[in-house]
N, C-alpha and C positions, 0 to 999 in steps of 0.2 A: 407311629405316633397317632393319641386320639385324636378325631375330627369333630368329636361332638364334646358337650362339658361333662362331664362328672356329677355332675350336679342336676336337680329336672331343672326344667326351665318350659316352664308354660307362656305360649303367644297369643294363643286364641282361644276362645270359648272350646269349651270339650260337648260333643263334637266337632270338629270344625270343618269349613264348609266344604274341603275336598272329601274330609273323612263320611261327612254324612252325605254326600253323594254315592258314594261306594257302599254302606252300607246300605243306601236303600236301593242300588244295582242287585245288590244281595238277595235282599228279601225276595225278589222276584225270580232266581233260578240258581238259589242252592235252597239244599236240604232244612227245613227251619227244625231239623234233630238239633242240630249241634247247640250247646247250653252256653252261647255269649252271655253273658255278663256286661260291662262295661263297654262304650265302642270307640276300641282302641285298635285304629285300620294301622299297621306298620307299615314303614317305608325303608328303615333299614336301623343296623343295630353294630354295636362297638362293645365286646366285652360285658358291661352288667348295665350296659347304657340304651336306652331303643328311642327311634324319634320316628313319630305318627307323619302321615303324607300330608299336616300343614304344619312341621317344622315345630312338631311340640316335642319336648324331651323326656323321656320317663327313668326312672330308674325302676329296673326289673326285678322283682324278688321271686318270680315265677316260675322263669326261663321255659318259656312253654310244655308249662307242666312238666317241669322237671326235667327236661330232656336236652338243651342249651348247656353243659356240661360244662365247656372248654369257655363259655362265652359265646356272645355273637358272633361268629365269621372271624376264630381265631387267624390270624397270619396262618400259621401254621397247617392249620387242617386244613384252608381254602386252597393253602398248597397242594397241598397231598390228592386232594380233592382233581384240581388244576390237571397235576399232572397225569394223575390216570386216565384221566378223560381223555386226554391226551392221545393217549395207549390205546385203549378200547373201553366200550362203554358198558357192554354187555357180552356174556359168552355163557350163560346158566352153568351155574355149577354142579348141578345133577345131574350133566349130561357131558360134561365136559370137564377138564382141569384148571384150574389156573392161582398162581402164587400167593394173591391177596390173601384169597379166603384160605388157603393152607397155613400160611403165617398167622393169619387171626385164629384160628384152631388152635395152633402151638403155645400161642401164647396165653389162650383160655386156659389151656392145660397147665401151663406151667402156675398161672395166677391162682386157679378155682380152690377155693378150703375145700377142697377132699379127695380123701387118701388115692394115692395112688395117679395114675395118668386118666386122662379124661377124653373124650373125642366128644365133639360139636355137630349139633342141626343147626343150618342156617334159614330165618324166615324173613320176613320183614317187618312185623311188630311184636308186638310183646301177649297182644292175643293168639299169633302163629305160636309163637314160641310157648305158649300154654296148651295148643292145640298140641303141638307134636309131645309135651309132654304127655299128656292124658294119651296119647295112644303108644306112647314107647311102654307109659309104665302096666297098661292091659296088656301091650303082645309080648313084654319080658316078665311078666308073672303069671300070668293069665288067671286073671283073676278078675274080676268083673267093676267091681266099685271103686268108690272115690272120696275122702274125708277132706271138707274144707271149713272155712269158718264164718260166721257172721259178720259182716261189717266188709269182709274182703272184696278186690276187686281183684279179677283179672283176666276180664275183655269183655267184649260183648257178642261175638261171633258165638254160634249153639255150643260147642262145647266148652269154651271157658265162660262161657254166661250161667253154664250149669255150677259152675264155681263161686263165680261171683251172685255175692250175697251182701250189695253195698246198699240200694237203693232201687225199692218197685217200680219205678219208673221205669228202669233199667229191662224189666218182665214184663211190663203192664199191658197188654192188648196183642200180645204175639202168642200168646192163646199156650198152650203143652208146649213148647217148643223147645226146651230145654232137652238135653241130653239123660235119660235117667240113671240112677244109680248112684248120686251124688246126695250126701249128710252131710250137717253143720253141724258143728260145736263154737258153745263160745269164745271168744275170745280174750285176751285176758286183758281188758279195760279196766287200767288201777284205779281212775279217777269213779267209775262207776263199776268199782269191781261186782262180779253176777255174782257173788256168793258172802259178799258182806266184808269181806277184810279189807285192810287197810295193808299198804307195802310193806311194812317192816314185819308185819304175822302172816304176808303169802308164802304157801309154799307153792304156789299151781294149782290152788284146788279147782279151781274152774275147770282145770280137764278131767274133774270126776266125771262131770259131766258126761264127758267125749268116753269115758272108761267103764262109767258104771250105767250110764242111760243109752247113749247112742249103740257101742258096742256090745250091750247085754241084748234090747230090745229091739234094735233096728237090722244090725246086720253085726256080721260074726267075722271077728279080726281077720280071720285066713281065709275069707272073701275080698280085705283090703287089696287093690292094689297100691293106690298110693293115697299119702295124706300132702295134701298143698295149704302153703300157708306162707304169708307176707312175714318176712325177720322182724321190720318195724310196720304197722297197716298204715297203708294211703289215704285211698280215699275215706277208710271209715275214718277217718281224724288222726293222723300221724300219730297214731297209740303205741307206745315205745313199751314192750312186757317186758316183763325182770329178766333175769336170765335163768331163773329153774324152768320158765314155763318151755322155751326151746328144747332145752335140758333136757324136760321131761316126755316132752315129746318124739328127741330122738332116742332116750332107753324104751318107750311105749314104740314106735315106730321098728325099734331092733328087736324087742320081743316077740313081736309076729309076724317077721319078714315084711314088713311094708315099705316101699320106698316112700323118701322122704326128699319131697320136691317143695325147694325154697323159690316163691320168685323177688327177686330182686329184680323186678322190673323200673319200680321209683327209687326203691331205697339203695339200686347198686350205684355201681361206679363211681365210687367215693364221694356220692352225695353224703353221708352221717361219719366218713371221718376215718374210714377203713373203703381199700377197693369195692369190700363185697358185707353188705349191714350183716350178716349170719355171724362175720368173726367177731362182731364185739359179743359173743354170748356162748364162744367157746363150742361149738358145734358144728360136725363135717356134714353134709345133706348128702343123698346120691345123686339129685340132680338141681340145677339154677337156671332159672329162666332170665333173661337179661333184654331189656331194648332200649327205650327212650334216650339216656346218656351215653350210649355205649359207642355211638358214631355223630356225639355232639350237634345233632339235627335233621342226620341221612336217614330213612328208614331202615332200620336194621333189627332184629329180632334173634335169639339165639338161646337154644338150649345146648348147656353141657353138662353132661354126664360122665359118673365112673363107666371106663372103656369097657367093664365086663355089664355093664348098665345098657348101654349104646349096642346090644347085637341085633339086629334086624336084616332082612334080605333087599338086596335090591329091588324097588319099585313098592317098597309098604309104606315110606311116606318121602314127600320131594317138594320143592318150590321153585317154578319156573324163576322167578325173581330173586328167594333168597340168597344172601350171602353176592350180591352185585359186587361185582369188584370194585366200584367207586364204595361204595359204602365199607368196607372192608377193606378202603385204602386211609379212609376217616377216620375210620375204628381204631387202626393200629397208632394212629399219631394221636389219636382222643386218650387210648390207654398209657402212650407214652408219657404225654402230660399231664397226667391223671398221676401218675408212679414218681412220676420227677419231680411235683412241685404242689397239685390242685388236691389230691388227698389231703395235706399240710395242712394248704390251706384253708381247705374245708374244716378240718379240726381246730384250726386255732380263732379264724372270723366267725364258726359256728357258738364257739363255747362264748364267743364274747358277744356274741347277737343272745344267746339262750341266756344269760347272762343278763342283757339288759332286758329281755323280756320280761324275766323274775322281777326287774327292779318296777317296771309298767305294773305287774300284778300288786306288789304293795301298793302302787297310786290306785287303781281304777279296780273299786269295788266288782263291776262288770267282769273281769278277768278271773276265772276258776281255776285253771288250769294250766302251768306252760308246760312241755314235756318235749323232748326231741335230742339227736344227737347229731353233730355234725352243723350241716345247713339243711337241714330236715325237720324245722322248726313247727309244732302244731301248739299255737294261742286259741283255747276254749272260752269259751265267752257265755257268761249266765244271767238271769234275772236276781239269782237270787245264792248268794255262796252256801248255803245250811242245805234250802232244796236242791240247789244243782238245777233249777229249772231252764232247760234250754232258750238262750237269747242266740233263736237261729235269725231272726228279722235283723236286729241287730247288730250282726254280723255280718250280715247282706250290707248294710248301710254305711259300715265300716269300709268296708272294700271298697263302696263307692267315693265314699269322702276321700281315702285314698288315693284314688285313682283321678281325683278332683285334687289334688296335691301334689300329682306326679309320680306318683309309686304304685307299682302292679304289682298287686296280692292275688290269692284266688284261697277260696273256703274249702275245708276237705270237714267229711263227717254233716251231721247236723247245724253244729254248731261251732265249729274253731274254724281260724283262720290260718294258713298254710304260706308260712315263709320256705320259699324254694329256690332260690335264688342260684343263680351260674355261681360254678365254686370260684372265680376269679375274682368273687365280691371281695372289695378291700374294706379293712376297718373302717375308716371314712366312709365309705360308704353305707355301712351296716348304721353309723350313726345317724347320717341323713334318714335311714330306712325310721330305725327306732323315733325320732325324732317326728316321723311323719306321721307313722302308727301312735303314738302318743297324743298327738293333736286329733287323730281323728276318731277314737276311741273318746277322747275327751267331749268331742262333739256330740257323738252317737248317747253315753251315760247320762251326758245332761237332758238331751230330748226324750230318752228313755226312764228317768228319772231313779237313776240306781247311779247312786256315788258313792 
């Protein structure tokens, strides 16, 4: 039974005074990389519920970046959790056997959209799990290069930074450092489609782009080794492409032997309303990258592959850490309730959150765009609906006032706002969400002068 309400419930001033103590412990001996936002110190958390260390209540629409899956410290996983510890805590699985992570293998296989049986790397984020992609799909093709796209994320470590293509900041002062050998193509952004159409006249043409500029002039198909790209994109703005663009990618990716490496990093584990976001678009990948949701909090990271995909020799790539057997005791009870009940209801509280979002963009001129599937909700916010002029400030302030309300949002892209909430968000709750975002949207257009 809950301990906290349902409901936010504000005591003190934001920050409050234990919270700004901590934060400024902070400032003094961690990293000032990390891009806080708002200062919101946790003290602990209930399903879509989270209260700060001076007893303030939030409701979360974030779940720490999408990765909170199952909810805060489901019963269930804390079990599983619980008890392997229990067990033992550590035994590397690259060096050693043990059941967890053979059972989480099995059932990757069994679950993954693509043909045939699969076999799994274990890492422990979603950037490992991009790393070992890029080096399975050059030592199983041998082929040198890498196609990815604009706007995408996925990591920041050298070689998936040579991928990601979200944000310079992201590049800015770490000089060549990137991996070479890596091209971008656009991506297919309906709302600011690259090539002028509007959704009902695309067919994909954006990847002429990819077809007739990058692969004519840049480098030559059967130099690919693979092409990487988000089902629905993250961080550049939860941008949801139709489904030829997939489509078309995996007949372009089958014509010249290339593998085709999806990650569902953000957009799996039945955050948009399907285990794996690739199946709402009717296309099998030959490989998936997986982390954030996948052990509802544990670090955990994970490529799977078609098994004729996955041959390499012992000692070509490994990770002391990945696949921990506590994490991989998380994993299986995350996927279990994910299959049982949190997909469900990811699809039915999502369509009715996207849903009231639409009804927000008829009130609030500010609002250009909603787009998203499941609880993968991305709200674009503009100066102006004719130019599409970016209200990235605005956005910013949105969140704040938000969060000045009781509700945790976080911005993907330039300019949208990123509902991501634990799939265990009840309709009540999605209302209090809309309810909040309405008022503080309301606030921000007025000060901003766009009604």
């Amino acid at each position: 039974m809950s301990t906290l309400p349902q409901v936010p419930h504000l005591q003190t001033m934001l920050p409050g005074p234990r919270a700004a103590a901590i934060i400024e412990r902070d400032r003094h001996v961690v990293s000032p990389s990390y891009t806080r936002g708002y200062p919101f110190v946790m003290a602990r958390g209930e399903g879509a519920m989270v209260e700060d260390v001076d007893g303030n209540v939030f409701l979360d629409c974030a779940a720490g970046i999408a990765v909170n899956s199952t909810g805060h410290s489901h019963p269930a996983v804390v079990a599983s959790i619980v008890e392997q510890a229990g067990k033992f805590l550590h035994m590397s699985g690259t060096d050693f056997y043990y059941e967890p992570q053979v059972r989480l293998a099995e059932v990757l296989s069994e679950s993954a959209p693509m043909p045939g049986p699969s076999r799994s790397f274990f890492g422990n984020s979603g950037a490992e799990a991009n790393e070992a992609a890029i080096k399975l799909a050059r030592y199983q093709s041998k082929r040198p290069f890498l196609i990815a796209f604009m706007g995408s994320f996925h990591g920041r470590t050298l070689g998936a930074l040579s991928l990601t293509a979200s944000r310079s900041v992201q590049r800015k002062g770490f000089g060549a450092t990137t991996a070479p050998g890596v091209f971008h193509a656009p991506y297919a952004e309906c709302y600011r489609c690259p090539v002028g159409l509007t959704p009902d006249r695309c067919q994909a043409e954006c990847l002429e782009f990819l077809e007739e500029k990058v692969m004519v002039h840049l480098v030559s198909p059967d130099e690919v080794a693979g092409l990487v790209v988000e089902p629905i994109q993250g961080e550049g703005g939860y941008l949801v492409p139709p489904p030829q663009f997939h489509q078309r990618l995996r007949a372009l990716t089958e014509r010249h032997g290339i593998l085709l490496i999806v990650d569902e990093v953000q957009a799996g584990m039945g955050r948009t309303g399907k285990l794996f976001a690739i199946e709402h678009f009717g296309v099998q990948p030959d490989m998936i990258t997986m982390a954030k949701g996948i052990a509802s909090g544990l670090p955990l990271g994970v490529v799977t592959a078609r098994a004729g995909v996955m041959e390499w020799p012992p000692g070509s790539h490994a990770s002391t850490f990945g696949g921990n057997p506590v994490a991989c005791a998380a994993a299986l009870t995350t996927i279990r309730l994910l299959q049982e009940q949190l997909v469900a209801n990811a699809a039915d509280v999502g369509a009715y959150m996207l849903e009231g979002c639409r009804a927000l963009q008829q009130k609030h001129a500010i609002i250009g765009d909603v787009r998203g599937k499941g609880l993968m909700i991305g709200v674009e916010l503009v100066r102006d609906r004719t130019s599409k002029e970016r209200a990235s400030q605005e956005r910013d302030r949105v969140i704040d006032e938000a969060f000045s309300r009781g509700l945790l949002i976080l911005g993907a892209g330039r300019n949208a706002l990123r509902l991501s909430p634990p799939l265990v968000l009840t309709r009540a709750q999605a209302v209090v969400a809309l309810e909040i975002l309405d008022a503080s949207i309301a606030v921000v257009a007025r000060e901003a002068g766009v009604q």
